[in-house]
C-alpha positions as CSV (number, residue, x, y, z in Angstrom):
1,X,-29.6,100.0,-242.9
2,X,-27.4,100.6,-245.5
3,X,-23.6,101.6,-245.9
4,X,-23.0,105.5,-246.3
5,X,-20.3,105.7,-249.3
6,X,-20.2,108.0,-251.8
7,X,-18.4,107.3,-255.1
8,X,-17.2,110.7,-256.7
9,X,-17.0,109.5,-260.0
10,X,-21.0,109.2,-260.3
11,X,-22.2,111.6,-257.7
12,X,-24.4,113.5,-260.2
13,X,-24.5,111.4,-263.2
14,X,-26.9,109.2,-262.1
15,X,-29.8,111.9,-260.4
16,X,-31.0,112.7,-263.7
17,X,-31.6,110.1,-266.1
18,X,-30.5,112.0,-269.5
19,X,-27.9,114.3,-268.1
20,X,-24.8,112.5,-268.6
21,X,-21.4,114.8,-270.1
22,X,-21.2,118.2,-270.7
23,X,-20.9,118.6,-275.0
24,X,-16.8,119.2,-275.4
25,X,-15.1,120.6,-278.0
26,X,-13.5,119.3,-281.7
27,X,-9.4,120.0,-281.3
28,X,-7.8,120.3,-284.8
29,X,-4.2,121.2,-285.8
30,X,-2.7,121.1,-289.1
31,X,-5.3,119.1,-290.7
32,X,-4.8,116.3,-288.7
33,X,-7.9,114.7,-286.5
34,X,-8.1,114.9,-283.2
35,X,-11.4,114.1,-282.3
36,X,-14.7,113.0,-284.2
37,X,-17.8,115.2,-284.3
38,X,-21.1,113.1,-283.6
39,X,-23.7,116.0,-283.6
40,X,-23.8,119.5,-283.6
41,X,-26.8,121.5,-281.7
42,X,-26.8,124.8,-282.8
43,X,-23.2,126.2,-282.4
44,X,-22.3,123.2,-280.0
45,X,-21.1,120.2,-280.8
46,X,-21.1,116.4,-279.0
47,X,-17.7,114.8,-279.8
48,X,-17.2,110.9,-280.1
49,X,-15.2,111.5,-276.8
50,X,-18.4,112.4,-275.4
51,X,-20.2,109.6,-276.8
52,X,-18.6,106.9,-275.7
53,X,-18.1,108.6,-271.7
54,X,-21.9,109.0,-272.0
55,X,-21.8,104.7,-273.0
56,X,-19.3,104.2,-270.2
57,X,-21.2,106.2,-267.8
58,X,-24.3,104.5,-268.9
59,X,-23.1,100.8,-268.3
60,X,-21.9,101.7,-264.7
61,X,-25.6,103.3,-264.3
62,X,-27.1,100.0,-265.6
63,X,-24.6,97.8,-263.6
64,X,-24.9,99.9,-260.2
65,X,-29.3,99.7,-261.0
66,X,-29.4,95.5,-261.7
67,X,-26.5,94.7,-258.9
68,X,-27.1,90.8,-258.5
69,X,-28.8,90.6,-262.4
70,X,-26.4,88.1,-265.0
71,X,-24.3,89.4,-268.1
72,X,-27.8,88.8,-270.4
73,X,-29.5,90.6,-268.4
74,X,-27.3,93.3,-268.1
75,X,-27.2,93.4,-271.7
76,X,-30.3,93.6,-272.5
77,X,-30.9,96.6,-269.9
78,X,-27.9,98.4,-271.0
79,X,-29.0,97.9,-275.1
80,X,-32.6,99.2,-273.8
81,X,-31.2,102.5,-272.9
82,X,-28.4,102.8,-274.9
83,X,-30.8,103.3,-278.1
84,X,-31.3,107.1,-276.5
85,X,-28.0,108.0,-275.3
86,X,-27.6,110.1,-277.9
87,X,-31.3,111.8,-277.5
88,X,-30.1,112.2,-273.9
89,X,-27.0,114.6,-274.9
90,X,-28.7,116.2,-277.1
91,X,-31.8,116.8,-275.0
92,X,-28.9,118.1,-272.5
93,X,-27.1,120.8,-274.8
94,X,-30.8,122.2,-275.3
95,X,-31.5,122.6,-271.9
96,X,-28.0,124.1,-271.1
97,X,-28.5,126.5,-274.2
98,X,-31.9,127.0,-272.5
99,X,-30.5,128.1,-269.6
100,X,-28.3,130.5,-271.0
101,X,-31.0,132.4,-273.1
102,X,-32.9,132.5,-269.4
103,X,-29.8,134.2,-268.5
104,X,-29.7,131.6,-265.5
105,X,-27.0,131.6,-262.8
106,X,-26.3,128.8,-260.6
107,X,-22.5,130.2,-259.8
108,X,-23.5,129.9,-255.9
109,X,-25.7,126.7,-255.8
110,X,-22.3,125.1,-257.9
111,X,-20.1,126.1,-254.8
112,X,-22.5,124.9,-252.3
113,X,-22.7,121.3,-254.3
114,X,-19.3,121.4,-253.9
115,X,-19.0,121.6,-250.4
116,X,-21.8,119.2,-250.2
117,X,-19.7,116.2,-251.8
118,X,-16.6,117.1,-249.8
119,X,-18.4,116.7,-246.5
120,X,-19.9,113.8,-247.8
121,X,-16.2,112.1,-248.5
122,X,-15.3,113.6,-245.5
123,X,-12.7,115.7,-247.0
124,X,-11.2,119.1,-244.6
125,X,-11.1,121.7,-248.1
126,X,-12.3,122.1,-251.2
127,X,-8.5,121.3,-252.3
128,X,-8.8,118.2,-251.1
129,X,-11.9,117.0,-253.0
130,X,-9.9,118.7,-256.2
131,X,-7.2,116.0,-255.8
132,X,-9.8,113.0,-254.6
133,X,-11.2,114.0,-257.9
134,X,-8.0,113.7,-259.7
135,X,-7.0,111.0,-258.2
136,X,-9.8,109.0,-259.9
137,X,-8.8,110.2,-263.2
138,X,-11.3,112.7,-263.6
139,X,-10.8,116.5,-265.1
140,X,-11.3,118.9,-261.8
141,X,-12.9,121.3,-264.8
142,X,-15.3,118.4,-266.0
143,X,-16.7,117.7,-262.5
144,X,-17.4,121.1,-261.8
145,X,-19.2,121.4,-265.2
146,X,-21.3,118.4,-264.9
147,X,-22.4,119.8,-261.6
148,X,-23.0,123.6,-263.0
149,X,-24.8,122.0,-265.9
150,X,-27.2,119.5,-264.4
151,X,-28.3,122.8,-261.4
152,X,-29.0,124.6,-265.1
153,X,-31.2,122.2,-266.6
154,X,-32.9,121.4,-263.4
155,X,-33.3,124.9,-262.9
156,X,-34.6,125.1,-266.6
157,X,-37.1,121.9,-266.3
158,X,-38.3,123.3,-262.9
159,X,-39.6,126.6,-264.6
160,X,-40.8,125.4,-267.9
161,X,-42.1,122.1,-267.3
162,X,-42.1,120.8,-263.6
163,X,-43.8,124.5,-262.5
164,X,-46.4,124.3,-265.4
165,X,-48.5,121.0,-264.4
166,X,-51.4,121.9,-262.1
167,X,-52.9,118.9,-260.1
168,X,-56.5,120.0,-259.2
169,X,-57.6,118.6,-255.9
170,X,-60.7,117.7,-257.5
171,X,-58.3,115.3,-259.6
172,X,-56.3,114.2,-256.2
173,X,-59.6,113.1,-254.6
174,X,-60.7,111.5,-258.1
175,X,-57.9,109.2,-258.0
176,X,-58.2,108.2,-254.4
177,X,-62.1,107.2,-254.6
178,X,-61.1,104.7,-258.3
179,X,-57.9,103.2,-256.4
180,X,-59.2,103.0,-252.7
181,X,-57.7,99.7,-252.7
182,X,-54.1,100.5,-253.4
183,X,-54.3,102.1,-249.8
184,X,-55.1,99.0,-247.9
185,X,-51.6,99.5,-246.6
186,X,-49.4,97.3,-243.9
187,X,-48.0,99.6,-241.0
188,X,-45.3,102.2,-242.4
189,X,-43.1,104.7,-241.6
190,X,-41.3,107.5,-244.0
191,X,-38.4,108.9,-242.2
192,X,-35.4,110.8,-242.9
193,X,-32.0,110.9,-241.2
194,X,-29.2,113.3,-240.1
195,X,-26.1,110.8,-240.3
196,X,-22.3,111.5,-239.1
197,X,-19.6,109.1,-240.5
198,X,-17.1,107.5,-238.1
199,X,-15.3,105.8,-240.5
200,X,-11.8,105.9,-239.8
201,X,-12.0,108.1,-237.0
202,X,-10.2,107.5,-233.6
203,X,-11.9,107.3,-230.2
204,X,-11.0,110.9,-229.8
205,X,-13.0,112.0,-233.3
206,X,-15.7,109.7,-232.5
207,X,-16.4,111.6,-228.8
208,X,-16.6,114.6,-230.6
209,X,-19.1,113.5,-233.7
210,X,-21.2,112.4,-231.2
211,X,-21.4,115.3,-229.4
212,X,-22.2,117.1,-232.5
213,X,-24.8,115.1,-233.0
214,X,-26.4,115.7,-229.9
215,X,-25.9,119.3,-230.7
216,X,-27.3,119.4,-234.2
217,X,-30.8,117.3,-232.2
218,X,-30.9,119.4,-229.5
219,X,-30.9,122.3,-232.3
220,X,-33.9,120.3,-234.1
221,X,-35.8,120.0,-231.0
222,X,-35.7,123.7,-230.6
223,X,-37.4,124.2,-233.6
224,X,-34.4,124.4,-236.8
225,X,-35.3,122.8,-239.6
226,X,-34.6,119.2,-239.9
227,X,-34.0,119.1,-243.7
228,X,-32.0,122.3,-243.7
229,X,-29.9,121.1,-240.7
230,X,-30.0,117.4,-242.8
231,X,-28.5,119.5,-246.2
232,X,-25.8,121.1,-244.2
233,X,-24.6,118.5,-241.4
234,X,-25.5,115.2,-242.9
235,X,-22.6,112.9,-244.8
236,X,-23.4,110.2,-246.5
237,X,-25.5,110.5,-250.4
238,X,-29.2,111.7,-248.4
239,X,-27.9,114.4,-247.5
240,X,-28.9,116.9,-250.7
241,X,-32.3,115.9,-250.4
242,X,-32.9,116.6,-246.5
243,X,-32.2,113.5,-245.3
244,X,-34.5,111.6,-246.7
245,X,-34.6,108.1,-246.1
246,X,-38.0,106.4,-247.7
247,X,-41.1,104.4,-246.8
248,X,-40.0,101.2,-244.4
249,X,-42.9,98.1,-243.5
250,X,-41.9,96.0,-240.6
251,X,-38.9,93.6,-241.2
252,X,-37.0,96.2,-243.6
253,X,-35.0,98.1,-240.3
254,X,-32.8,96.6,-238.2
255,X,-34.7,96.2,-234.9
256,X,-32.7,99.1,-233.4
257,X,-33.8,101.4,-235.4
258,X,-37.2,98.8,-235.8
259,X,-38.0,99.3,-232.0
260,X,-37.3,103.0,-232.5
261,X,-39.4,104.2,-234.8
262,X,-42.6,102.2,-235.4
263,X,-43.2,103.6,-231.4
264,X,-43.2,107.4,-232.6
265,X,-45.6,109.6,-234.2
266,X,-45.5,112.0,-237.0
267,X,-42.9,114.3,-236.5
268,X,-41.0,112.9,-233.6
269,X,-37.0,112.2,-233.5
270,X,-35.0,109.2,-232.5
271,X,-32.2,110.1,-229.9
272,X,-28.9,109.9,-231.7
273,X,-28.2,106.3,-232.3
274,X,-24.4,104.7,-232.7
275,X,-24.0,102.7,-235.3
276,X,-21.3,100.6,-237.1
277,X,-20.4,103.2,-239.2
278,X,-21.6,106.4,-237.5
279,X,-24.5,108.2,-235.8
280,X,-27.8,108.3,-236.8
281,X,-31.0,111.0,-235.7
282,X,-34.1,109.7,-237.7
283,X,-36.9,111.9,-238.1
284,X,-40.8,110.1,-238.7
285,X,-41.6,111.9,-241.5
286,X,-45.1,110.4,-241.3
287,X,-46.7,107.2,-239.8
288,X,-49.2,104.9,-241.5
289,X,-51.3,102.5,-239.4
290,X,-52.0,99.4,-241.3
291,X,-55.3,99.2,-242.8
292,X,-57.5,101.7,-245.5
293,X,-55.3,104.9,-245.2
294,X,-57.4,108.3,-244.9
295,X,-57.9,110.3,-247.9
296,X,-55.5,113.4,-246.0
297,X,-52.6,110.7,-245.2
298,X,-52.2,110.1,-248.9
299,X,-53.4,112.9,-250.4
300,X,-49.9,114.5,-251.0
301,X,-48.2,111.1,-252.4
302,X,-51.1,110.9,-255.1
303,X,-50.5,114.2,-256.3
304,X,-46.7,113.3,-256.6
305,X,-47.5,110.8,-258.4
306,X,-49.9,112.1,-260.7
307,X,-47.2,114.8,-261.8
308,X,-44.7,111.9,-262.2
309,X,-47.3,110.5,-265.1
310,X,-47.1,114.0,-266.7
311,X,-44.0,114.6,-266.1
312,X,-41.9,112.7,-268.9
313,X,-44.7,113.2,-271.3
314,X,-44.6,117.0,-270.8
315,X,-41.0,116.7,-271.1
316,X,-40.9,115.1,-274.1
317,X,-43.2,117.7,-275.7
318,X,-41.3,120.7,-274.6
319,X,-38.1,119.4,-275.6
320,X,-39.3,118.8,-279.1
321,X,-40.6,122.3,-279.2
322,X,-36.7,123.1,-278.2
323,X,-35.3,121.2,-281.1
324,X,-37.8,122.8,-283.4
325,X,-36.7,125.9,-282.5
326,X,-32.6,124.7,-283.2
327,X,-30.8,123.4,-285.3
328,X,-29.9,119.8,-284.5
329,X,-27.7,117.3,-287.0
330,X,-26.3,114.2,-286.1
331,X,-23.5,112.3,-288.4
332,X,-24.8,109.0,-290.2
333,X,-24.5,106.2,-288.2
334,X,-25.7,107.6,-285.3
335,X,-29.4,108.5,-284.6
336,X,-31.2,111.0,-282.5
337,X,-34.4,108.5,-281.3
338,X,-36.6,111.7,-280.6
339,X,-35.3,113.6,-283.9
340,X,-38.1,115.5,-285.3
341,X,-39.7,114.5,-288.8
342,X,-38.1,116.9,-291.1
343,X,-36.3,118.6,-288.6
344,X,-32.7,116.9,-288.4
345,X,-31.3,116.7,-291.6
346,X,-27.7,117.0,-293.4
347,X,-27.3,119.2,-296.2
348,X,-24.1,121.3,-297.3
349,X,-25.5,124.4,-297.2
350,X,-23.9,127.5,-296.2
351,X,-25.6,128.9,-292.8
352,X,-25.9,133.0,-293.1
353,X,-26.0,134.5,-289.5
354,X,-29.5,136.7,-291.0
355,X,-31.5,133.3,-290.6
356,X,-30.5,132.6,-287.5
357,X,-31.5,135.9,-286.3
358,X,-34.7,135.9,-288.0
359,X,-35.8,132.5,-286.7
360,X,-35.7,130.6,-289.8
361,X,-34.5,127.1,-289.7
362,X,-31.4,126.5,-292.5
363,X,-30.1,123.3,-292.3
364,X,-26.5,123.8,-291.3
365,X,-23.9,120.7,-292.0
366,X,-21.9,118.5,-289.9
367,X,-18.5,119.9,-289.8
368,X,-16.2,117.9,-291.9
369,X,-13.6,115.7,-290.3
370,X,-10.4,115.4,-291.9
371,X,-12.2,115.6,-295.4
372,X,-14.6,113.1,-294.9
């Protein structure tokens, strides 16, 4: 089905498209430079360090999304979206400054990601996922920060975007009667997994995995929750998201699984099933016979996907109204591609604290660097 590894170093970069690296910090002493400053939002500011790990992360992203694609392809992709790298860690200092004003805590849901990524690795303690960490060259402090700052913003886009677009039914049904052609479908299946790693496990370990897993079914099958039990037990990368696995046609399983589920009904559960690399519960999420699909069997994944088509639009326009309200400036050179008319400029002024407080936008400058 697919290999359940999880890379550390990009656990949470890539879930979010334009939350990348937390803003750092401009270290000075005795009037020698340190570190360039690229913007400055508000009282923050986005260092060239952070630049270029935002391009670094970015060309992994692009890589890991076009495996198989050549170099000019890969070029092209990676020059597509680097154009807005710098939009994206600006857009992310708004939202985190967003977050603070909403007085937003997400102290507990940081320690429970944590947790999450060490049982994915497969890793006994938290210490131990502090020096996997390290050991790939990464700042314990940095990970952690990434993590707290992308459950802020998604916190923050959940409440003031995500929560605010209403899909009518009236519009659901709409859809469905102008594109009753797009559900002429082949058979499917949606399904989500609970999945224990054997990997390098002896005989011994793998006896008892597998008798958790028939524990954790036999806990199902009594009525817990399969996502909840999915978020907590599961390893592998489907494990923050309940397990879930995604729409299969025939021909995209391997027949075990193949002959399992395409028998079972909405709802049903595989028994545990042992597989190269571990043991596997799936869980038919839903079942689609082939043919025109009922207006109730898709009348949940045509409202998903009518807030998808609102979604960046509304996000753009909110996070606009965020830089309006800030003060955003960016160094020459560089450019911010959703900067505001009018609203990102570079003067040397002298910012008094009474605007601020007042609400009234004073262009502030971009720090000086080493006199320059």
């Amino acid at each position: 089905m697919r290999t359940h590894r999880t890379v550390l170093a990009s656990a949470f970069i890539t879930s979010v498209p334009f939350l990348l690296m937390p803003a750092g910090t401009c270290a000075q002493s005795k009037g020698v430079v340190v570190e360039q400053i690229v913007a400055r939002v508000n009282n923050q500011i986005i260092t060239l360090s952070d630049f270029e790990k935002a391009r670094d992360s970015l060309r992994q992203e692009v890589a890991q999304d076009c495996q198989g694609c050549n170099q000019e392809k890969l070029l092209a992709a990676f020059k597509d979206r680097e154009k807005d790298l710098l939009r994206d860690l600006i857009d992310q200092q708004l939202l985190i400054e967003r977050a603070k004003d909403m007085t937003i805590s997400v102290d507990t849901q940081v320690i429970k990601q944590l947790d999450d990524v060490r049982k994915q690795n497969n890793l006994a303690s938290i210490d131990d996922l502090e020096k996997a960490v390290e050991s790939q060259g990464l700042s314990w402090e940095d990970f952690k920060t990434q993590i707290k700052n992308k459950l802020l913003t998604d916190e923050v886009i959940g409440r003031e975007v995500a929560g605010r677009i209403d899909i009518s039914g009236e519009e659901v049904k709409q859809f469905y009667e102008a594109h009753k052609s797009e559900f002429v479908l082949p058979e499917q299946v949606v399904l989500a997994e609970i999945f224990l790693s054997t990997e390098g496990k002896s005989q011994e370990d793998m006896v008892a995995i597998r008798m958790k897993a028939e524990d954790l079914r036999r806990r199902v099958l009594r009525g817990d929750d399969f996502d909840e039990i999915a978020k907590r037990y599961s390893d592998g990368p489907t494990a923050k998201d309940g397990g879930g696995l995604g729409v299969f046609e025939h021909g995209q399983l391997s027949k075990q699984f193949e002959d399992a589920v395409f028998n079972m009904e909405k709802g049903q559960i595989t028994d545990v099933i042992e597989t190269k690399t571990g043991f596997e519960i799936l869980k038919v999420v839903d079942h689609y016979q082939s043919g025109q699909q009922p207006f109730e069997k898709v009348e949940d994944s045509i409202a998903n996907r009518l807030r998808m088509q609102r979604m960046e639009p509304a996000m753009r326009k909110y996070l606009a109204e965020l830089r309006e309200e800030s003060y955003v400036m960016v160094k020459p050179g560089y450019a911010d591609s959703a900067a505001i008319p009018g609203g990102t400029m570079i003067q040397e002024v002298s910012p008094t604290p009474d605007a601020a407080a007042k609400g009234k936008k004073k262009k502030l400058p971009i720090p000086k660097v080493n006199g320059q």
